[in-house]
C-alpha positions in Angstrom: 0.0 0.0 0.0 1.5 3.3 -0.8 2.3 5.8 2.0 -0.2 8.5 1.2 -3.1 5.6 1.2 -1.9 4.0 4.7 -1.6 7.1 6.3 -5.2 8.0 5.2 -6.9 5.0 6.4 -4.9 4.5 9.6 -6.5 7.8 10.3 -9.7 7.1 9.6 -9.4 4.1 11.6 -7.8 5.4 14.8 -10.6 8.4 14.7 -13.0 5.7 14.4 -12.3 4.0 17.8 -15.2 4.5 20.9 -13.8 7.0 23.0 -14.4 3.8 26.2 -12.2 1.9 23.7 -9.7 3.9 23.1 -9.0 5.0 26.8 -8.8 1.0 27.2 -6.2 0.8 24.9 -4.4 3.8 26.4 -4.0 2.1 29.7 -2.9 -0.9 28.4 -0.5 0.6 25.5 1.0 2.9 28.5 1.5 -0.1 30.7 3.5 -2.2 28.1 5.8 0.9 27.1 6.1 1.5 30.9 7.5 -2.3 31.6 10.0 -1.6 28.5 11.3 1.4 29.8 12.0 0.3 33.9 15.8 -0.2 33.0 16.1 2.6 30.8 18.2 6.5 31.5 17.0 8.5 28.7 13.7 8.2 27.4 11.8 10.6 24.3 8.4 10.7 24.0 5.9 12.7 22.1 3.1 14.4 23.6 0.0 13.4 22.0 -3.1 15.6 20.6 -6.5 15.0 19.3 -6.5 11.1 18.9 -3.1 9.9 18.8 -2.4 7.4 21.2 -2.2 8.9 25.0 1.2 9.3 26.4 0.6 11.2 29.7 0.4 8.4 32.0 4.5 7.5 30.3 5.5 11.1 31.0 4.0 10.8 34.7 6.1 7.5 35.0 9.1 9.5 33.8 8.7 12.6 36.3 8.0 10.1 39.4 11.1 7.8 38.5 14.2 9.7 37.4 14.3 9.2 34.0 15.1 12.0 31.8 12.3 12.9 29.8 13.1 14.6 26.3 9.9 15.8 24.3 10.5 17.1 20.6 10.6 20.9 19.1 9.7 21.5 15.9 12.6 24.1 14.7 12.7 24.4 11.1 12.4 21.2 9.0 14.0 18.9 12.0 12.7 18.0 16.0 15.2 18.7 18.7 14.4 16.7 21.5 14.5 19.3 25.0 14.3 17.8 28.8 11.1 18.3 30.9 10.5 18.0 34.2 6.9 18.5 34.3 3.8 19.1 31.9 4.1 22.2 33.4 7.0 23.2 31.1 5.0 22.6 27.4 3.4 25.1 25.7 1.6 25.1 22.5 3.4 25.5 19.5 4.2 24.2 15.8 0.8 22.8 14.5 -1.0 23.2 17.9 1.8 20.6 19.7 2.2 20.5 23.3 6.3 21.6 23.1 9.0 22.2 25.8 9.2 26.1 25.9 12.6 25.5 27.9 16.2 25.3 26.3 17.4 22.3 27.3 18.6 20.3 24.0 18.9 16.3 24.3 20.8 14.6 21.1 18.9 11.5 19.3 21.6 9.5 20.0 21.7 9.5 24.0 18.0 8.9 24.2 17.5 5.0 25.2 13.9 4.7 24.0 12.3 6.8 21.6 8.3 6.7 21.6 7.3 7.6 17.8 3.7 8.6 17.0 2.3 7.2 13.7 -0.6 7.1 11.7 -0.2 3.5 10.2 1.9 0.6 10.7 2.8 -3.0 9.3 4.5 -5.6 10.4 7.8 -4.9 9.0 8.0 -2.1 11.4 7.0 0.5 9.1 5.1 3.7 9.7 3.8 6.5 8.7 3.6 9.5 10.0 1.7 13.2 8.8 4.2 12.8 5.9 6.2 16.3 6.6 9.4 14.0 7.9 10.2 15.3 11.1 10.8 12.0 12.7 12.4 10.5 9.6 15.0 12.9 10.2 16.3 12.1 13.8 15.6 8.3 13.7 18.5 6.8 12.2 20.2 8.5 15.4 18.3 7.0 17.9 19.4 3.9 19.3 15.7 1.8 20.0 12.8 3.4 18.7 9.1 2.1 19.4 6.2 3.1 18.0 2.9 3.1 20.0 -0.6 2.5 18.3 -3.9 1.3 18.1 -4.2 -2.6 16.3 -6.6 -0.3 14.3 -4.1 1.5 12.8 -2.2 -1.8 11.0 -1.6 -1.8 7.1 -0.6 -5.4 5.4 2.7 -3.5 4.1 3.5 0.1 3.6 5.7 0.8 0.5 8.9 2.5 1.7 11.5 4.5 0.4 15.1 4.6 1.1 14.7 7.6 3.7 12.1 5.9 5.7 13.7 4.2 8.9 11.6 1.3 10.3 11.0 0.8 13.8 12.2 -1.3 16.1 9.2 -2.3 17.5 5.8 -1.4 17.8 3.3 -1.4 20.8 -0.3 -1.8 20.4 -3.6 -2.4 21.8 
């Protein structure tokens, strides 16, 4: 399936979920990535909006254990990844995004566990995303990367092009 056509009905279907559903899957989605991330320093996660898969109760984890939470910036056509402390420190920004209004710049590559958003899946460990790139271009530098979804959201296969990085895994409910 190509991109543009994944993307489109992975939407659809992730919009299409009961709101009792979805907050199901939240809890359960948040639980696995939680298990996965006990023995890990550095962890970057994106903070959701409208339907994309909830990540607050990951960032609350984060805050109450230690880790260093690093939430991404859009600056020009790229993310830089910033450390939070709190929700307290996000503001909206680029494209209505929740972002860290703080200066504090954390490199792809010293982040343990990168949470990626998506809009479709398969189970190559391909995704899509809103197609502008942003994530495509700090993914090679990240060391694990893990996308979170709804089973909703799951293409057969996702045509690819040499720029696209593939996951290393992907959670779902």
């Amino acid at each position: 399936m190509d991109k543009k056509t994944a993307r489109r009905k992975g939407l659809e279907s992730r919009a299409a979920i009961p709101e009792e559903t979805r907050k199901e899957k939240d809890l359960l989605i948040q639980s696995r990535v939680i298990e996965k991330i006990r023995n890990r320093n550095v962890i970057g996660c994106y903070v959701n909006m409208n339907d994309e898969a909830d990540t607050s109760l990951i960032r609350k984890y984060c805050y109450e254990n230690g880790k260093i939470l690093a939430v991404p910036k859009v600056t020009g056509k790229t993310l830089v990844f910033h450390r939070i402390e709190s929700d307290e420190e996000l503001k909206e920004g680029c494209f209505h995004v929740r972002e860290p209004y703080k200066d504090r710049p954390v490199q792809p590559e010293d982040i343990d566990f990168m949470i990626v958003p998506l809009s479709s899946f398969d189970s190559s460990n391909n995704r899509t995303g809103y197609g502008k790139g942003f994530y495509d271009s700090v993914l090679e530098r990240c060391p694990y990367k893990a996308g979170i979804a709804y089973e909703e959201q799951r293409a057969d296969h996702i045509e690819t092009d040499p720029w696209d990085i593939p996951l290393d895994e992907i959670i779902t409910a």
